[in-house]
LUMMAR-653670 format. One record per residue (C-alpha): x negated, y, z; residue number from 1. Coordinates in nm, 4 decimals, always signed. Example, Ala and Ser with C-alpha at 12.3 -4.5 7.8 and 13.67 -1.06 7.14 Angstrom:
LUMMAR-653670
SITE          X          Y          Z     k
SITE    -1.2300    -0.4500    +0.7800     1
SITE    -1.3670    -0.1060    +0.7140     2
end
This chain:
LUMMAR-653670
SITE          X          Y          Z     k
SITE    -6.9487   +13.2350   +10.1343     1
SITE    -7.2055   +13.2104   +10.4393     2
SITE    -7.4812   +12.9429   +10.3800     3
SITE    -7.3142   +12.7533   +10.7420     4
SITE    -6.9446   +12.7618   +10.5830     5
SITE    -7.1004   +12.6475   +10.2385     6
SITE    -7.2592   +12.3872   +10.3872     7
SITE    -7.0046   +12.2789   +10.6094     8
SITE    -6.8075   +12.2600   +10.2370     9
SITE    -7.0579   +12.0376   +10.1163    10
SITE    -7.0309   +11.8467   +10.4226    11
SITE    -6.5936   +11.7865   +10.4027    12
SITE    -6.6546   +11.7104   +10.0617    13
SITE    -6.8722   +11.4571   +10.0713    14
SITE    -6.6881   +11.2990   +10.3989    15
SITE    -6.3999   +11.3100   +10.1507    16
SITE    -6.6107   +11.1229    +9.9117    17
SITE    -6.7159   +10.8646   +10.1645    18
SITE    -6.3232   +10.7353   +10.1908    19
SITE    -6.1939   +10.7998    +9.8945    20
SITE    -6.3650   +10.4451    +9.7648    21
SITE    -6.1609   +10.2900   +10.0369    22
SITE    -5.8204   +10.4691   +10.0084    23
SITE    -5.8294   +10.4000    +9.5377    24
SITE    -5.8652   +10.0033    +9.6647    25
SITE    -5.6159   +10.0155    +9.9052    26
SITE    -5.3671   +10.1976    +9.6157    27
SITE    -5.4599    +9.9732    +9.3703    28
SITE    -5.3301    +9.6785    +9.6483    29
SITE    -4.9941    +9.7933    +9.7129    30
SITE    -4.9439    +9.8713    +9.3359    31
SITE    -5.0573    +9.5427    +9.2588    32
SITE    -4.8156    +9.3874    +9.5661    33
SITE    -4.5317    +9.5953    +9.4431    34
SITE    -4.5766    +9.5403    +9.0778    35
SITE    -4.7819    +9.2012    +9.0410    36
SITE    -4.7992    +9.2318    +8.6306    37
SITE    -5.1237    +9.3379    +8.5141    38
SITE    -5.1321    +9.6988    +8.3794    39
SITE    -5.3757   +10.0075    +8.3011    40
SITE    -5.2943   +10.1867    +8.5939    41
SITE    -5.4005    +9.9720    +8.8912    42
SITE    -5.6131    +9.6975    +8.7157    43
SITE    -5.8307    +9.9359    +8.5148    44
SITE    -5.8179   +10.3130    +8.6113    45
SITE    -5.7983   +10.2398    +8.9919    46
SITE    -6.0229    +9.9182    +8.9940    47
SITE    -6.3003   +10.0950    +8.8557    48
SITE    -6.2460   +10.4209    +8.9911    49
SITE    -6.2743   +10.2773    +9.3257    50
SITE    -6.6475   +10.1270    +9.2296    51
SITE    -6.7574   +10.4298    +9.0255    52
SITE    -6.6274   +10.6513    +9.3974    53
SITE    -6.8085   +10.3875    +9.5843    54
SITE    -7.1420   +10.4760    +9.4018    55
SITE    -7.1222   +10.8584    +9.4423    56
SITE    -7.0494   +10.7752    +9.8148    57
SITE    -7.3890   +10.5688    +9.8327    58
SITE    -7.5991   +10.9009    +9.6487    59
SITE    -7.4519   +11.1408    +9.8652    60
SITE    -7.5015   +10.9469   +10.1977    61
SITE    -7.6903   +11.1246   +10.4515    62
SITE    -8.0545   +11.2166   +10.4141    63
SITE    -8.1542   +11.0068   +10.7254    64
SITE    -8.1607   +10.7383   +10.4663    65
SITE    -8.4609   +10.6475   +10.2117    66
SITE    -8.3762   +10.8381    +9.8819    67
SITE    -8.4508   +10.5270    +9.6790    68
SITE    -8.2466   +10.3229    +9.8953    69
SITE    -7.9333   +10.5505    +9.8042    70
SITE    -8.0547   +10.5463    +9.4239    71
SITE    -8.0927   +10.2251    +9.4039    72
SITE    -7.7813   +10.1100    +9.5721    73
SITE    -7.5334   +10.4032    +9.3842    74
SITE    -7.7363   +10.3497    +9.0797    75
SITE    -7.6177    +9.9331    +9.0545    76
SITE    -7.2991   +10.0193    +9.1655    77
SITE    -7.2475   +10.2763    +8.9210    78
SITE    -7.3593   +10.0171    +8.6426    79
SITE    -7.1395    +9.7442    +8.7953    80
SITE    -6.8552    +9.9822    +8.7247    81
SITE    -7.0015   +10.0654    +8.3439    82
SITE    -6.9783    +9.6945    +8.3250    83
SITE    -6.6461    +9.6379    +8.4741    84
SITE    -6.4479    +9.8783    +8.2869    85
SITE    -6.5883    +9.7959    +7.9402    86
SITE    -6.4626    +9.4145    +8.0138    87
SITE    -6.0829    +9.5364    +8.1393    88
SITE    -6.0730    +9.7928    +7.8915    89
SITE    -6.0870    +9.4958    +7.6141    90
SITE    -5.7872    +9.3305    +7.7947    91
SITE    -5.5432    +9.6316    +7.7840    92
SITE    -5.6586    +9.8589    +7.5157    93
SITE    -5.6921    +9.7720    +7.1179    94
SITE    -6.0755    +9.8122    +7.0691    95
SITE    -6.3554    +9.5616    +7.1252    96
SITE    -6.6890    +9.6521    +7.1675    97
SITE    -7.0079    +9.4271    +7.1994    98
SITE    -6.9590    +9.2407    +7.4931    99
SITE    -7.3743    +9.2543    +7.5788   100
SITE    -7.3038    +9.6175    +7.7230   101
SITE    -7.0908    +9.4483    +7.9687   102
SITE    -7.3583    +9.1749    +8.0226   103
SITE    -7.6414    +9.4145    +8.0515   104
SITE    -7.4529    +9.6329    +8.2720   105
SITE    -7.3783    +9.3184    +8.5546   106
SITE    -7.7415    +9.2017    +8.4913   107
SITE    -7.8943    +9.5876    +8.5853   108
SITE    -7.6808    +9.5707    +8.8689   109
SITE    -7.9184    +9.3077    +9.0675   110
SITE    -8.2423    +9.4349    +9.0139   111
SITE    -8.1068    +9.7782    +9.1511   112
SITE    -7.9211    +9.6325    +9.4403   113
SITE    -8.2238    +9.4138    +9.5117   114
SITE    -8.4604    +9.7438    +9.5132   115
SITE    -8.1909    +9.9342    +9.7523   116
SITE    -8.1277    +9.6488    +9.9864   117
SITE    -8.4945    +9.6351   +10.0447   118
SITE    -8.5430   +10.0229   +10.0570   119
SITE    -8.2628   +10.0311   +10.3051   120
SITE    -8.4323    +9.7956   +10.5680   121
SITE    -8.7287    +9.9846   +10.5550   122
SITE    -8.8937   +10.2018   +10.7588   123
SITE    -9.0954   +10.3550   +10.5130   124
SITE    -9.0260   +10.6748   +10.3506   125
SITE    -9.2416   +10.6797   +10.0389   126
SITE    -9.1811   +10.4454    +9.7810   127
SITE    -9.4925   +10.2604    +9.6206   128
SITE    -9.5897   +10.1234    +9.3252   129
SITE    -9.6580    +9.7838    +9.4802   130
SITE    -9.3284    +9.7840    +9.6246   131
SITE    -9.1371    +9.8233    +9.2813   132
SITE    -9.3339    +9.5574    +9.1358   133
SITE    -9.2910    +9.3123    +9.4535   134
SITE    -8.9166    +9.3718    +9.4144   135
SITE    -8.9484    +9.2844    +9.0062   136
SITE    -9.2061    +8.9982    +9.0739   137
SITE    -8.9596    +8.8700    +9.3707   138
SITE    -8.6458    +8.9032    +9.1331   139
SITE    -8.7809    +8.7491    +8.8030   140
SITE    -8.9681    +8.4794    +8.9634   141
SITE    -8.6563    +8.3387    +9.1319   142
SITE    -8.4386    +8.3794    +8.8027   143
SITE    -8.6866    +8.1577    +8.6330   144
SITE    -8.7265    +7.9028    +8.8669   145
SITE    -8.3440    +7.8566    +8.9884   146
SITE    -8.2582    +7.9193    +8.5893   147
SITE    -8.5120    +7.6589    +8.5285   148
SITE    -8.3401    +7.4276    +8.7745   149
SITE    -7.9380    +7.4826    +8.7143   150
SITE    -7.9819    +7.4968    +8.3166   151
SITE    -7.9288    +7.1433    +8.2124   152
SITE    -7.6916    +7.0469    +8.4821   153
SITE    -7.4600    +7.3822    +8.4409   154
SITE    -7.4852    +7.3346    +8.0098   155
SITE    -7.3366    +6.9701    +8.0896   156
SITE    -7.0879    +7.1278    +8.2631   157
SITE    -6.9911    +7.4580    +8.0672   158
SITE    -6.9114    +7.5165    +7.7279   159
SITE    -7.0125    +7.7197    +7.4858   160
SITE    -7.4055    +7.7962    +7.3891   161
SITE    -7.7245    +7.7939    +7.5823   162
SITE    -7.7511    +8.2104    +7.5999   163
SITE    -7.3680    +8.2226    +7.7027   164
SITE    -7.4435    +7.9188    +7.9590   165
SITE    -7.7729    +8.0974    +8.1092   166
SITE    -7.5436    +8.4133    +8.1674   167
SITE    -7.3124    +8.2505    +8.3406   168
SITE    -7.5774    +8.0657    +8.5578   169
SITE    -7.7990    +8.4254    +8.5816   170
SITE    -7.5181    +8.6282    +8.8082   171
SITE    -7.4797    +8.3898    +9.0763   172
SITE    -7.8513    +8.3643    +9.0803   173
SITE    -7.8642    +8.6830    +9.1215   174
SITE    -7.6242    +8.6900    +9.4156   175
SITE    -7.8167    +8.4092    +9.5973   176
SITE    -8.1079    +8.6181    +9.5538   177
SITE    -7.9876    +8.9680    +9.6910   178
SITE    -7.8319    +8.7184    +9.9671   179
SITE    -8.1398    +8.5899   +10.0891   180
SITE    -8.3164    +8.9166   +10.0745   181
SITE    -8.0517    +9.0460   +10.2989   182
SITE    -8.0534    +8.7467   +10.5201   183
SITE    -8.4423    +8.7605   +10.5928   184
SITE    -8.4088    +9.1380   +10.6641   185
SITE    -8.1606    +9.1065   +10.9354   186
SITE    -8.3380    +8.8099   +11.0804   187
SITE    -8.6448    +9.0600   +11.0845   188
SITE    -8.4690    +9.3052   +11.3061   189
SITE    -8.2013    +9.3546   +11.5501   190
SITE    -7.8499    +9.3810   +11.4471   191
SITE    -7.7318    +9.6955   +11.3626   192
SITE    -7.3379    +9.8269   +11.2065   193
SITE    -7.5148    +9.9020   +10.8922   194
SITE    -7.7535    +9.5576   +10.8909   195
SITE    -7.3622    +9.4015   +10.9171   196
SITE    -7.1716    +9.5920   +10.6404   197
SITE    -7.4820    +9.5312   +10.4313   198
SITE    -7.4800    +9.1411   +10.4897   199
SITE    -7.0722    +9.1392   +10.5260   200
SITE    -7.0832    +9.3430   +10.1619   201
SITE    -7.3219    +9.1220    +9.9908   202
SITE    -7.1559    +8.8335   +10.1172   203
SITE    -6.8426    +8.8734    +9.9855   204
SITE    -6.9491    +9.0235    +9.6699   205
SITE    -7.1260    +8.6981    +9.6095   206
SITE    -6.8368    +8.4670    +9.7624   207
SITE    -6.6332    +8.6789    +9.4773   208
SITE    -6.8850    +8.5911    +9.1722   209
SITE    -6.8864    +8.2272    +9.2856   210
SITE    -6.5107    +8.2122    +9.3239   211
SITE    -6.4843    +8.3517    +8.9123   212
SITE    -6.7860    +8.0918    +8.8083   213
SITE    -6.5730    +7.7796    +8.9540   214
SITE    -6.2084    +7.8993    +8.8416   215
SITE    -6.3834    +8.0099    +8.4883   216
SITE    -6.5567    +7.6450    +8.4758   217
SITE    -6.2619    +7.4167    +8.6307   218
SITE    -5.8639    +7.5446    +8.6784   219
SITE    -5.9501    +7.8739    +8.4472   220
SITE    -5.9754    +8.2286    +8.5738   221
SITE    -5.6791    +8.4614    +8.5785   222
SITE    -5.7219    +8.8038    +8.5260   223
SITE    -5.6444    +9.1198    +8.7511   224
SITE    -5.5557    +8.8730    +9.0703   225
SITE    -5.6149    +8.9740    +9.4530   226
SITE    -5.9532    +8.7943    +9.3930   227
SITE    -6.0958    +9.0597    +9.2072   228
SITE    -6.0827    +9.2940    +9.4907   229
SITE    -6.3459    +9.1347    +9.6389   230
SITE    -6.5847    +9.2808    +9.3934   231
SITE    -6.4450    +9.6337    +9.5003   232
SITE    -6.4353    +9.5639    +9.8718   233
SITE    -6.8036    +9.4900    +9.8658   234
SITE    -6.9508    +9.7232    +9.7110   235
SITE    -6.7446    +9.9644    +9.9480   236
SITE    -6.8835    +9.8050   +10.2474   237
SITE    -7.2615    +9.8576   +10.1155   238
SITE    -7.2070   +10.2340   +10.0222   239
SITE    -7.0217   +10.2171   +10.3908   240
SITE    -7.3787   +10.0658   +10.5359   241
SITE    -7.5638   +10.3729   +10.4034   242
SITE    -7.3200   +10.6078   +10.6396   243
SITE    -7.4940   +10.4362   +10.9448   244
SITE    -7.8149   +10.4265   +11.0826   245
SITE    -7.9953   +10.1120   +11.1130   246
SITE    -8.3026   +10.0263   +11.3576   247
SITE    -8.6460   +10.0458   +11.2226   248
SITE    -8.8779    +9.7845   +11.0836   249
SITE    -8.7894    +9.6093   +10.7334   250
SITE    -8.9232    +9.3075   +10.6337   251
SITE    -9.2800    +9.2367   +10.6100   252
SITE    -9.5393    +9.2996   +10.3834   253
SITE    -9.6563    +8.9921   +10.5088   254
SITE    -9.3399    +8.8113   +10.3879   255
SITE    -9.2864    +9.0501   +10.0748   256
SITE    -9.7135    +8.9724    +9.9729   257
SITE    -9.5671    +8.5674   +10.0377   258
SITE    -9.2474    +8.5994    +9.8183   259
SITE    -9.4648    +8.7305    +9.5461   260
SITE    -9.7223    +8.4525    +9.5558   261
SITE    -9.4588    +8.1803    +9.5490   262
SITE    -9.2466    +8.3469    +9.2551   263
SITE    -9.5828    +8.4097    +9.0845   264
SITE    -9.7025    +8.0003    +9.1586   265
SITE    -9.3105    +7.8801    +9.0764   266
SITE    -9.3741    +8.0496    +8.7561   267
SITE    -9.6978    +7.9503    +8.6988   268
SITE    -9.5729    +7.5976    +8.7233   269
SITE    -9.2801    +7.6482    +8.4795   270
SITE    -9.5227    +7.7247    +8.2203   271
SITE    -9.7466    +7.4688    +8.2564   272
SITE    -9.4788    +7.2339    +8.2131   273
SITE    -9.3532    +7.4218    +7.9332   274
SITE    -9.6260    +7.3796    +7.7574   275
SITE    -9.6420    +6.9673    +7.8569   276
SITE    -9.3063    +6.9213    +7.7675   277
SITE    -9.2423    +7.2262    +7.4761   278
SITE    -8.8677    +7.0949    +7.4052   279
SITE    -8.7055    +7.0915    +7.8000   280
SITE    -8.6263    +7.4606    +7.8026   281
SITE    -8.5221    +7.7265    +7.5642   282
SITE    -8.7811    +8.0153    +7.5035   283
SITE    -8.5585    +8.2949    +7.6470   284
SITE    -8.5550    +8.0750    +8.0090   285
SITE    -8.9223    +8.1503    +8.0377   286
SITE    -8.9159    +8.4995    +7.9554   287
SITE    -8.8834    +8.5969    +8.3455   288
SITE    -9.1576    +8.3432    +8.3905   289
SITE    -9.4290    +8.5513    +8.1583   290
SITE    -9.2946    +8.8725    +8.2486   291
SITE    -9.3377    +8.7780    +8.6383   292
SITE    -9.7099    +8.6962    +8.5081   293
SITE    -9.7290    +8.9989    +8.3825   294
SITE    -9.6685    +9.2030    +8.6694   295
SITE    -9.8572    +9.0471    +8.8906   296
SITE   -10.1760    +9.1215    +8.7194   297
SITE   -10.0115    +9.4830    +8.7056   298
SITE    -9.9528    +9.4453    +9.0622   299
SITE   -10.3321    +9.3011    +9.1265   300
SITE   -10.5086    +9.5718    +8.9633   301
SITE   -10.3054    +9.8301    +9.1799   302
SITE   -10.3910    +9.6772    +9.4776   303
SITE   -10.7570    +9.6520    +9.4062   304
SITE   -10.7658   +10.0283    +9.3353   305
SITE   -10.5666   +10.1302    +9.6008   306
SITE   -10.7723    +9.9021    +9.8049   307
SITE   -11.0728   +10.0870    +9.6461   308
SITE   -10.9302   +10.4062    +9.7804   309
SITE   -10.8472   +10.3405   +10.1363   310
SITE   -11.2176   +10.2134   +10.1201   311
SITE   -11.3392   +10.5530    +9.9618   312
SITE   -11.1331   +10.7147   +10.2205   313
SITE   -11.2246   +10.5175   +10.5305   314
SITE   -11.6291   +10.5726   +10.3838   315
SITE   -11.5616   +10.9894   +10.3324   316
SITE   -11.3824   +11.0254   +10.7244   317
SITE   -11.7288   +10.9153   +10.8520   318
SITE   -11.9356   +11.1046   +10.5648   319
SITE   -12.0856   +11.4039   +10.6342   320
SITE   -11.9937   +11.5924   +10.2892   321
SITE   -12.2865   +11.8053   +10.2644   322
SITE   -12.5499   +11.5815   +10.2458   323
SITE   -12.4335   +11.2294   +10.2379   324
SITE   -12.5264   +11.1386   +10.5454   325
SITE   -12.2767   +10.9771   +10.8240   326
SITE   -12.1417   +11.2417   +11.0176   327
SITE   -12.0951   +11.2865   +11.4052   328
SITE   -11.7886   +11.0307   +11.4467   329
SITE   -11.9389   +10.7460   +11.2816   330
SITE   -12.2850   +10.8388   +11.4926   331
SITE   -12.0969   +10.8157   +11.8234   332
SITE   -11.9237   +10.4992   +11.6926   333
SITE   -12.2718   +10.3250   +11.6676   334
SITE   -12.3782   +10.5030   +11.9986   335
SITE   -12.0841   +10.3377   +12.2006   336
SITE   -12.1630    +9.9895   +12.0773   337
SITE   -12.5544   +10.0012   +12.1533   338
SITE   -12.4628    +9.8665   +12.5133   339
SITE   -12.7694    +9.6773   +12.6235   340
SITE   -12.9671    +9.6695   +12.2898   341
SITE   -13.3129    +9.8407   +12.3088   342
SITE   -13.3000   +10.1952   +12.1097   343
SITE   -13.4069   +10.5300   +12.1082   344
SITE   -13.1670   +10.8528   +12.0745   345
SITE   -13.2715   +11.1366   +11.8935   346
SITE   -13.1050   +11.4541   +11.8512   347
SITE   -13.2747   +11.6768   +11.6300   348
SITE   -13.2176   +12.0662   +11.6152   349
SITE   -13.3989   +12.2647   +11.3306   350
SITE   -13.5720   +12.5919   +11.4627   351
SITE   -13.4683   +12.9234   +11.2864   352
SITE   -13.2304   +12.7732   +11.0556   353
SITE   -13.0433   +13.0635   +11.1208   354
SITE   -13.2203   +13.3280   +10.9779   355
SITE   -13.2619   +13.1882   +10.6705   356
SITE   -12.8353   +13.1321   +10.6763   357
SITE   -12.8609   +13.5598   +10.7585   358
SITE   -13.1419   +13.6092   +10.5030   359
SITE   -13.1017   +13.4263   +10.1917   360
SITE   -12.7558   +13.3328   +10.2434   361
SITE   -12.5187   +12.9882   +10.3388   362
SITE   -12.5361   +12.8860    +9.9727   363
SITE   -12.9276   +12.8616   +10.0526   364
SITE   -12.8919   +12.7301   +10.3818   365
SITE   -12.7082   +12.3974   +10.2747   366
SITE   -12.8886   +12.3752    +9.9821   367
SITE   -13.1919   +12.3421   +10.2554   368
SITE   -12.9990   +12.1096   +10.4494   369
SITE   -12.9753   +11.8560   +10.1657   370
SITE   -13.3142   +11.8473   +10.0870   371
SITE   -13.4065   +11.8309   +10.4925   372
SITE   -13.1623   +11.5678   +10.4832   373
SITE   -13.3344   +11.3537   +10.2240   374
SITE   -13.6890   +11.3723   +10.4226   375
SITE   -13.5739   +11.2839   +10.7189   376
SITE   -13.4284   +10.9808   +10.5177   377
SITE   -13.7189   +10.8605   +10.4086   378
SITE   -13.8819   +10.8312   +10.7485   379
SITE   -13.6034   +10.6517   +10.9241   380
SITE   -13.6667   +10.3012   +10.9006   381
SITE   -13.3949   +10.0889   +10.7272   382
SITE   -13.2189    +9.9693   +11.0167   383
SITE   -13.1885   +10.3112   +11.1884   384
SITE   -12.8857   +10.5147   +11.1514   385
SITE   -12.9679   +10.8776   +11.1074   386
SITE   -12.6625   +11.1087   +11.0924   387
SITE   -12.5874   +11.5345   +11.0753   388
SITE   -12.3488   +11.6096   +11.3565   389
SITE   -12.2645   +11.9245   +11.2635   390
SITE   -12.4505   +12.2503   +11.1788   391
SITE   -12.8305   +12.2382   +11.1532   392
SITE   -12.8226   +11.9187   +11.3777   393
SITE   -12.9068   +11.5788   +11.3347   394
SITE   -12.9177   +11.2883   +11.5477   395
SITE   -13.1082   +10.9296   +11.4661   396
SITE   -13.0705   +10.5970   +11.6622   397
SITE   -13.4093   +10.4021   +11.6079   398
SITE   -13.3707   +10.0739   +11.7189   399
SITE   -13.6759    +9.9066   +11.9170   400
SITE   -13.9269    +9.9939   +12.1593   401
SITE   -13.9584   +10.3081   +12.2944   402
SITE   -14.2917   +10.3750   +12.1215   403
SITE   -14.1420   +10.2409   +11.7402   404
SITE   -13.8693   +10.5200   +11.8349   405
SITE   -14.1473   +10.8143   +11.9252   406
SITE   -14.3432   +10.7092   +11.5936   407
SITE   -14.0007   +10.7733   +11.3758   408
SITE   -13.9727   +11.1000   +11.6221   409
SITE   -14.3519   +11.2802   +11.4631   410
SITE   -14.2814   +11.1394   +11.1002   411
SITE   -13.9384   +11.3266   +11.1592   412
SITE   -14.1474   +11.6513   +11.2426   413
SITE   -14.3947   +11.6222   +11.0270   414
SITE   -14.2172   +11.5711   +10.7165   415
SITE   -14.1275   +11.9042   +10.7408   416
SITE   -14.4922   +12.0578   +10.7187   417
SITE   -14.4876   +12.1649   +10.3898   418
SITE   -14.2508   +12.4303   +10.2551   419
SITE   -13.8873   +12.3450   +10.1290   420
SITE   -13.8445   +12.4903    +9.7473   421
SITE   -13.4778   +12.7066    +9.8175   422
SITE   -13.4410   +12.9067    +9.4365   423
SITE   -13.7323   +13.1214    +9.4508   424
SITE   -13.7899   +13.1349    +9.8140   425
SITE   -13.9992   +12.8792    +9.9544   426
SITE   -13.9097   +12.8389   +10.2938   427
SITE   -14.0788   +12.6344   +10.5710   428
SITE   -13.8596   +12.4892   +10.8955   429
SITE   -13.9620   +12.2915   +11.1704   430
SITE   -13.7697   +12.0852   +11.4203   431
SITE   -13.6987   +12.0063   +11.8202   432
SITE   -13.6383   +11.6907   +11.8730   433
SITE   -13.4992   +11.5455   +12.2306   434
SITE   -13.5412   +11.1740   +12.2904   435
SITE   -13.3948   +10.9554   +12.5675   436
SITE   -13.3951   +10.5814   +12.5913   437
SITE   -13.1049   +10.3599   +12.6056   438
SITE   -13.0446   +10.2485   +12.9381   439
SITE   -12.6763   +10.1552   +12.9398   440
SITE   -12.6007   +10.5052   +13.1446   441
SITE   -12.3602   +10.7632   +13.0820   442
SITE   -12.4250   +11.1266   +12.9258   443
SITE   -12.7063   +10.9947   +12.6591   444
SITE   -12.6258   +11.2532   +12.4768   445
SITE   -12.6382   +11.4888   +12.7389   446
SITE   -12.9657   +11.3883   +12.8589   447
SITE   -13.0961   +11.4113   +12.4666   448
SITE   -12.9416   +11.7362   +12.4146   449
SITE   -13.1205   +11.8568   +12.7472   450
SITE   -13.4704   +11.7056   +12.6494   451
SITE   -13.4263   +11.8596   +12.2730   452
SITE   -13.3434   +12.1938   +12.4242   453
SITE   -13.6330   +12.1512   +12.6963   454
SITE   -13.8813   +12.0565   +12.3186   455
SITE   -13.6944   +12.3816   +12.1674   456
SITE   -13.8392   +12.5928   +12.4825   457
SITE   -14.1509   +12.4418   +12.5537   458
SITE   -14.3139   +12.4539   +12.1740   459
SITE   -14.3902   +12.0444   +12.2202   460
SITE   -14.1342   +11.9548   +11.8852   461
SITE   -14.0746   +11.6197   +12.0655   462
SITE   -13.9681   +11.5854   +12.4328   463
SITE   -13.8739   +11.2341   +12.6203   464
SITE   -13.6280   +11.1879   +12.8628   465
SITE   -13.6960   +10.9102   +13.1081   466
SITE   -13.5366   +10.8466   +13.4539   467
end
């Protein structure tokens, strides 16, 4: 098959995919209308086929979204469904298995969704470090402190023990969370078909978890009704949101750095009164609390390196790498903010620098450069910037009278009298050097680069340029 048809293949198939989700919930409705008795068929095989379809819909959406956004997303679907089918499995089927798979499987689901939600308002196409911890940070910090809060008042009002009680509490938690997230994102941009099936899914998959929390806790929850489908129907909608494009921006780092802090504070805070009153909450409540600690120290010393690095790389773009010194954009930088001070340009050209490149060789020659780099450093006073702008040519801003700046000019020549040590050649250089003063005109490098060629041709080393 041709690479087009094969892709074109791909394409049907995967289009085929994207509705298949839809058409499994819609069977498993009309079986359920026609035949309203629980059984295998619609209640577990379709049910959970229709959220495990729903995932591989999300992966295989189209590459204009963020890869982590579709891993994410397909990834806590997916585990939804691992979830969902080991707890109706135990209601038709004559085996029992622990039921923390099930509980582990809904309580992956949020931390996923939360990272894919996030990835899929974002405009960014690499995912960082920082980011995966802000989403953790975000997520554990607000399942301590709600947790924290709805405890007491939900184990006065739900049977059975703490653990099972903080469960039941943890998933709508969750859901209030992801809401929120979702919420602030499409107040942060314009509204978009995918911005709306992500908010419309998300919303009803929460509306859904609520719904089984109350009936479980009041009237008692009956299994396999038309409720359920909520579930289903939102998690089709956000595998449906990754089929569409959305506008660009996501939500701030501004507001992400801000989430962070607060979850980090609100756990801070739960600590400290953990320790004041030891006996108000159960140890496994604060676990999120410590591990939200945790990461943001993670999360600190990232940022401080990566901070480091944008400095290092900021510091190397106006480094000349040869010898140290700045190079030619951070020279005209400082040249077009002298404006009215009082200064001297120099531009400095070294005479028969290339011969000894022809000679002895470019490994000599910039091994001659540093070292003419580092004498010409030692006469420049401390607050002049003296810079190589490329070749064998340096240029020096001495700021002060015009006279300070011609002073700086001779030390410049002088220092290279004596003979420069280059292996076992010794090799002496000598320089032209073109000054002009600043006088808030245009061209001043022109007029240097005229008055060090007029030094170059009259023998003088040092020419001024005054109008």
């Amino acid at each position: 098959m041709k690479p087009g048809a094969q892709l074109r293949a791909r394409v049907g198939i995967y289009r085929l995919l994207r509705i298949s989700a839809p058409v499994a919930l819609a069977s498993q409705l009309g079986i359920r209308l026609v035949f309203p008795t629980p059984s295998i068929l619609p209640d577990l095989v379709i049910f959970n086929a229709a959220a495990f379809l729903a995932a591989m819909s999300a992966y295989f959406s189209p590459l204009f979204n963020d890869r982590w956004s579709a891993i994410g997303i397909s990834s806590a679907v997916g585990i939804w469904a691992i979830g969902s089918t080991l707890s109706t499995a135990e209601s038709f089927l004559a085996f029992h298995v622990w039921r923390g798979f099930s509980d582990i499987a809904y309580a992956l689901f949020y931390p996923l969704m939360l990272l894919g939600l996030i990835r899929a308002f974002s405009a960014s196409k690499r995912l960082k470090a920082v980011e995966l911890l802000d989403v953790a940070i975000i997520g554990l910090g607000a399942t301590s402190a709600l947790a924290s809060l709805l405890l007491k008042p939900a184990m006065l009002r739900l049977d059975g023990s703490t653990e099972a009680v903080f469960l039941a509490i943890l998933y709508p938690i969750g859901d209030i969370v992801l809401l929120v997230i979702v919420m602030l994102a499409i107040w942060m941009q314009k509204f978009s078909l995918r911005s709306i099936l992500l908010f419309m899914g998300a919303t009803l998959f929460t509306a859904s978890d609520l719904y089984f929390i109350f009936t479980s806790a009041t009237t008692g929850y009956q299994f396999a009704s038309l409720y359920d489908d909520g579930w289903i129907f939102g998690l089709i909608l956000i595998s449906e949101a990754m089929w569409h494009h959305g506008k660009e921006r996501i939500i701030n780092p501004k507001l992400m750095s801000g989430a962070t802090l607060a979850s980090l504070l609100l756990s801070g805070v739960l600590l400290g009164l953990s320790v004041m009153h030891p006996t108000n909450l159960p140890t496994f409540v604060l676990i999120p609390a410590f591990a939200t600690l945790a990461l943001s120290f993670i999360r600190m010393s990232i940022a401080l390196r990566e901070a480091r690095e944008i400095k290092d790389e900021r510091a190397l773009a106006r480094t000349d790498e040869l010898t140290g010194l700045p190079n030619r954009r951070r020279f005209i930088n400082a040249l077009d903010s002298l404006k009215d001070t009082e200064a001297l340009l120099l531009l400095l050209d070294l005479d028969g620098f290339k011969t000894v490149n022809d000679t002895l060789g470019h490994d000599a020659g910039d091994e001659l450069l540093k070292q003419i780099a580092i004498r010409f450093s030692r006469q420049i006073p401390k607050n002049a910037l003296l810079a190589r702008l490329g070749g064998d040519e340096f240029g020096a801003i001495v700021y002060g009278s015009k006279s300070a700046g011609l002073e700086v000019a001779h030390a410049l020549r002088a220092c290279l009298a004596y003979p420069a040590e280059v292996g076992i050649h010794s090799v002496t250089m000598s320089v032209s050097i073109g000054a002009v003063v600043n006088d808030s005109k245009p061209e001043l490098i022109r007029r240097a680069d005229e008055a060090m060629y007029e030094a170059k041709r009259s023998g003088s080393g040092v020419t001024l340029v005054e109008l």
